[in-house]
C-alpha positions in Angstrom: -43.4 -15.2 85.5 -44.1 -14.0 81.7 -40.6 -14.9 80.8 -41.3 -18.5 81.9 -44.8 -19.0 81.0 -43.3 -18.1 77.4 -40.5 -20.4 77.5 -42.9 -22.9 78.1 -45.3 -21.7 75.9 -43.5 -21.9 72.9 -42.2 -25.4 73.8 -45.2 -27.2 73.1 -47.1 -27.7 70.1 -50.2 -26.9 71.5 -51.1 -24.9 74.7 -54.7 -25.2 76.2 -55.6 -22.5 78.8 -58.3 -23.0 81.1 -60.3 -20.9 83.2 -58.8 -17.6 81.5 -60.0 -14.0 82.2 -60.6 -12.1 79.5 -57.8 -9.4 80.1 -55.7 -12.8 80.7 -56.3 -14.0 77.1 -55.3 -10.3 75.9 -52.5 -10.7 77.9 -51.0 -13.8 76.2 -51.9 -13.2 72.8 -49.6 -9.9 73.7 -46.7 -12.3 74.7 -46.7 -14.4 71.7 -47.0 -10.7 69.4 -43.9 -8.8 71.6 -41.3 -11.5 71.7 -41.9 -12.9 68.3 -42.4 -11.7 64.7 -45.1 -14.3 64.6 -48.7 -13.0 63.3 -51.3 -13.9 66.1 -54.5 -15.0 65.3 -57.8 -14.7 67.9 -60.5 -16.6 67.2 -63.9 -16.1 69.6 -67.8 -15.9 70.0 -68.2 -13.7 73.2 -67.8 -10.8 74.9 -65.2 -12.4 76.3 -63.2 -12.8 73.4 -63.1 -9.0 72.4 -60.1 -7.9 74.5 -58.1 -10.7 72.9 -59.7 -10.7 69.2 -58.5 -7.3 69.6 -55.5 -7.6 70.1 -54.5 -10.1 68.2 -53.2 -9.3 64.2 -56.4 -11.3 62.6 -59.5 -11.6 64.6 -61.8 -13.9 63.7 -65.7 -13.5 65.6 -68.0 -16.8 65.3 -72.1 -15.8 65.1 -73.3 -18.1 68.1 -75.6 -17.9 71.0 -73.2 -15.9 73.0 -74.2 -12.4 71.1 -72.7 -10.5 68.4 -69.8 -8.6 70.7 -67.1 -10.7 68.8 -68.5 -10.5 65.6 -68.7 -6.3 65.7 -64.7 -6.6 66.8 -63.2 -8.7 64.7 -61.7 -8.3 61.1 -63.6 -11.4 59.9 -67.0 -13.5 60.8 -68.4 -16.3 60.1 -71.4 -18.3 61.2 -69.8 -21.5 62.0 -66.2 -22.8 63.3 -66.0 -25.0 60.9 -65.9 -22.4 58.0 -62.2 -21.3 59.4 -60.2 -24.1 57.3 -61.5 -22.6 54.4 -60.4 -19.1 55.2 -57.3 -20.1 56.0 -56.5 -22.5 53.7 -58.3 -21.3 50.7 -58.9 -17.3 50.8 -55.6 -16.9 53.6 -53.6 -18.1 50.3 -54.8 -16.6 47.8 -55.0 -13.7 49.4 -50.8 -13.7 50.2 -50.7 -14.7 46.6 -52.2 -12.1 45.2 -50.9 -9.3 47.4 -47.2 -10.8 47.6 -47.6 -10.3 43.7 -49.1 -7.0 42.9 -47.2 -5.2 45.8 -44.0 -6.5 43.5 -45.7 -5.9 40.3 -46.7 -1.9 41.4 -42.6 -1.8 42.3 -41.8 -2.5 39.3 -44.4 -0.5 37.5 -43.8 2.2 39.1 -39.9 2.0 38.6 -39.9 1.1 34.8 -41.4 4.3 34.5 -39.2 6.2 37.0 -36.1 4.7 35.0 -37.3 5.7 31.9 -37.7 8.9 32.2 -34.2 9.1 34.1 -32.6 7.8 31.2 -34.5 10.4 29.3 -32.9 13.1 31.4 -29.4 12.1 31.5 -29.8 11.6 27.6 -31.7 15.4 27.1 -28.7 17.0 29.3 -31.4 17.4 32.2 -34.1 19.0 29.9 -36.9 20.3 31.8 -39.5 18.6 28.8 -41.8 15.5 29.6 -41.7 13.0 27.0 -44.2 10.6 28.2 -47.7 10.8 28.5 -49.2 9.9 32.0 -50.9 6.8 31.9 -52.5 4.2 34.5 -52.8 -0.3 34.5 -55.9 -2.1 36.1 -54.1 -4.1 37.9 -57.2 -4.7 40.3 -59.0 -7.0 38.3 -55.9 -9.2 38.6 -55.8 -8.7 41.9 -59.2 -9.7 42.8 -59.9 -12.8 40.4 -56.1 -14.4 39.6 -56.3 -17.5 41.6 -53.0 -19.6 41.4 -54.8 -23.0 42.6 -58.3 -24.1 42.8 -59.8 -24.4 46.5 -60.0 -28.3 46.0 -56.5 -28.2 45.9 -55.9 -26.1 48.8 -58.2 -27.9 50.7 -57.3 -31.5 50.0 -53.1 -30.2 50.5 -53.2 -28.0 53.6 -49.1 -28.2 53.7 -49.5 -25.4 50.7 -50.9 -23.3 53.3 -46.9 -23.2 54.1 -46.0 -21.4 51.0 -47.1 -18.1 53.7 -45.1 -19.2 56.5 -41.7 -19.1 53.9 -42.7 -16.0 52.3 -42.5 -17.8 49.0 -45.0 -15.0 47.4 -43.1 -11.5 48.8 -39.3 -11.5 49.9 -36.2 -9.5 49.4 -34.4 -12.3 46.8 -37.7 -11.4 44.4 -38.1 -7.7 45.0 -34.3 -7.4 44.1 -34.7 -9.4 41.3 -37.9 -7.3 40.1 -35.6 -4.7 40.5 -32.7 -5.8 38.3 -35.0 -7.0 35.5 -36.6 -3.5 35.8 -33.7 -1.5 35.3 -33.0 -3.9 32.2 -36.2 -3.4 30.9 -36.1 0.2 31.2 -33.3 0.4 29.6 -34.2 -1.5 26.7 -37.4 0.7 26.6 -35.5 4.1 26.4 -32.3 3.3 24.0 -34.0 1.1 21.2 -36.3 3.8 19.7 -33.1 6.2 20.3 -30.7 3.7 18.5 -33.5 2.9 15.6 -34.6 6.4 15.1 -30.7 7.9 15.9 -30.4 8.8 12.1 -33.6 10.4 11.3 -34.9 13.9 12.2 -38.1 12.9 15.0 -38.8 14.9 17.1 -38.8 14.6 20.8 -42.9 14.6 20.8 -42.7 12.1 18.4 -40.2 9.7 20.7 -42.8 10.6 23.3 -45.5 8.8 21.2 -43.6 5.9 20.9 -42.7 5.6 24.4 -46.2 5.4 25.8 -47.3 3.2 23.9 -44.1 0.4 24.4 -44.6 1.1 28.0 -48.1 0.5 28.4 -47.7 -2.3 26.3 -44.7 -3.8 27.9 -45.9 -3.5 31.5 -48.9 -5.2 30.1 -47.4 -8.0 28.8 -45.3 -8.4 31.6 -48.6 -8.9 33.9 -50.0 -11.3 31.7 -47.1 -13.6 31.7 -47.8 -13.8 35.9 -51.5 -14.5 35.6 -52.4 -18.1 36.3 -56.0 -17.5 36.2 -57.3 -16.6 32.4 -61.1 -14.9 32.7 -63.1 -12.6 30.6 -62.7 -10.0 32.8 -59.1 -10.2 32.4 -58.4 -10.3 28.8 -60.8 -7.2 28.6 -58.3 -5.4 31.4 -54.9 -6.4 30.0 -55.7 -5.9 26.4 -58.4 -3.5 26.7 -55.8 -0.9 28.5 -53.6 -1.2 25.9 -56.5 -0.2 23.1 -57.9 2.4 25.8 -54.3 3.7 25.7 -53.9 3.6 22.4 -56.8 5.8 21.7 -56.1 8.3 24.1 -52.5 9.1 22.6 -55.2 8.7 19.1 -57.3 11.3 20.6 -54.7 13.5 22.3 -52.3 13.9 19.1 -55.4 14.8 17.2 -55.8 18.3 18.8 -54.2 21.2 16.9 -53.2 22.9 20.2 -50.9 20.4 21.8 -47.0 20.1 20.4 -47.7 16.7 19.6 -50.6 17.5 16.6 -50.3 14.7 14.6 -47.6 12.9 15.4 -49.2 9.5 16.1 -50.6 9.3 12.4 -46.9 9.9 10.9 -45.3 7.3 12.9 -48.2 4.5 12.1 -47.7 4.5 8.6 -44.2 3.3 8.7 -43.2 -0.4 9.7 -40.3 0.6 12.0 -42.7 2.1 14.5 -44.4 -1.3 15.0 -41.4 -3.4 15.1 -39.9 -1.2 17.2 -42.7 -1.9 19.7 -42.3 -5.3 19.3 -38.7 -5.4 19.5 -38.9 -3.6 22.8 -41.0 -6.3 24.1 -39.7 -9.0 23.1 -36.4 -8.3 24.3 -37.2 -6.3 27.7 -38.9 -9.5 28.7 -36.6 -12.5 27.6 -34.1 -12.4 30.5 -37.7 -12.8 32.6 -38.7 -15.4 31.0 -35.8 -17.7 30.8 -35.7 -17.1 34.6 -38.8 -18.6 34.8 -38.4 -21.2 32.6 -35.1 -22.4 34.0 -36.9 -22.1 37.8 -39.7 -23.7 37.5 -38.0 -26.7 35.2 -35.2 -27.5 38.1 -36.1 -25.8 41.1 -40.7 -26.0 41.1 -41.6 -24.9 44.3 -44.8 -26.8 45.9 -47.3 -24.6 44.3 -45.7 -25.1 40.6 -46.0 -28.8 41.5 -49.7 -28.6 42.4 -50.4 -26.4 39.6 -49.1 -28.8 37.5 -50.9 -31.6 38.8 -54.4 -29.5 38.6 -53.7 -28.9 34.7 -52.7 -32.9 34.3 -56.2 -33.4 36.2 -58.5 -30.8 33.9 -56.9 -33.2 30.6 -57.4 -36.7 31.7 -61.3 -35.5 33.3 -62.8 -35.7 29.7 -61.2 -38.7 29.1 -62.6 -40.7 32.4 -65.9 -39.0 32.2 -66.1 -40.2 28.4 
């Protein structure tokens, strides 16, 4: 009976039960969620609806006459039914967006830095020594205000709502490709402060210096070249990590006691050590951004298109309302 009732089921655009049980709507929400790798969606305002809110992926419980019992088991309420196409359409999306991105963005954080000091090891003959400094991004505040489109957009184009369904924001072709362009970048990162400083006496403290600052610096850049959404708060966490970093390495190479004493305030003074920073960036992140230039020119997916369109909008709106 199940095996037809699915068969059926997933036939039609649209299935309307009536007269269900409340174990009975558990039951085919279940259907859908075994045979498929579909996420299910319950939307309810009853005790009734708790079994199936339950156990769907996403349950949804509506304020209305019939109690509160949906409301307390669901992952989100509202107060009306009509407030669903904008938590779909508008926070479901930005929400992918942003969690598609950072999830990528932490990989390759968290690999740069792996990489790096892998390279270091191979290069010190598997030396026990650190030469980095441990160090942190606030990649939070990205995650919580970027917004790639506006809700009008969203709204008034509901097929961007698809972007989801294609896994346009998280998928194996981009973490493999965050992965290749990290191991470049970490690359680039370890051998051009070898290569520039290769014929002068530095120590390895002194390379250490160096390092977390192009790292912190690099990753940072790298995140800001992804952020569609430019706020206060966000300058102040992109830029301000690299100045908070900055000072620490200030404040921890200013204490007699550690092996690197110093070493921060020899390195400034001399113009290598800057342009060696900048070098580092520069280069780690070309091969990124020609691969965004060249996608986005020839192959813009739906959301490119849309962004576009918003910007075009934002520059004629002065015009018309002059």
């Amino acid at each position: 009976m199940s095996n037809t009732l699915f068969d059926l089921a997933t036939s039609c655009r649209v299935v309307l039960c009536c007269r269900v049980a409340p174990l009975q709507k558990a039951g085919i929400v279940d259907l859908i969620k075994s045979r498929t790798d579909d996420m299910t969606l319950a939307i309810g305002d009853g005790a009734n609806d708790v079994s199936m809110i339950q156990m769907a992926d996403v349950g949804v419980g509506i304020c209305g006459q019939e109690g509160r019992q949906a409301v307390m088991a669901s992952d989100f309420a509202m107060g009306q039914f009509r407030f669903l196409k904008r938590l779909l359409l508008v926070h479901g999306h930005w929400n992918y967006q942003r969690v598609g991105y950072l999830v990528l963005y932490n990989f390759y954080r968290n690999a740069v830095f792996v990489l790096m000091l892998f390279w270091y090891i191979l290069f010190t003959a598997f030396s026990t020594t650190s030469a980095l400094t441990d160090w942190s991004i606030p990649t939070i505040v990205v995650g919580i205000l970027d917004k790639d489109l506006s809700d009008k957009t969203l709204l008034k184009y509901s097929k961007l709502y698809g972007a989801g369904h294609r896994h346009e924001s998280y998928n194996m072709y981009l973490f493999w490709i965050m992965m290749i362009d990290t191991l470049w970048q970490s690359l680039v990162l370890f051998y051009i402060p070898v290569f520039t400083y290769s014929e002068s006496t530095m120590d390895i403290w002194s390379m250490g210096s160096l390092w977390t600052i192009a790292v912190v610096v690099l990753v940072n850049v790298h995140l800001a070249m992804d952020i569609q959404r430019w706020v206060s708060f966000t300058h102040i966490a992109i830029w301000g990590s690299i100045i908070i970093t900055y000072a620490c390495v200030v404040v921890l190479d200013s204490i007699p006691y550690f092996p690197n004493y110093g070493t921060i305030y020899h390195l400034a003074k001399f113009p290598t050590y800057w342009l060696s920073i900048l070098l580092i960036t520069v280069l780690a992140l070309l091969p990124r951004f020609i691969f965004k230039v060249i996608r986005q020119t020839f192959w813009p997916s739906d959301i490119q298109i849309a962004r576009e369109a918003e910007i075009l909008r934002k520059r004629r709106s002065p015009t018309r309302s002059w």
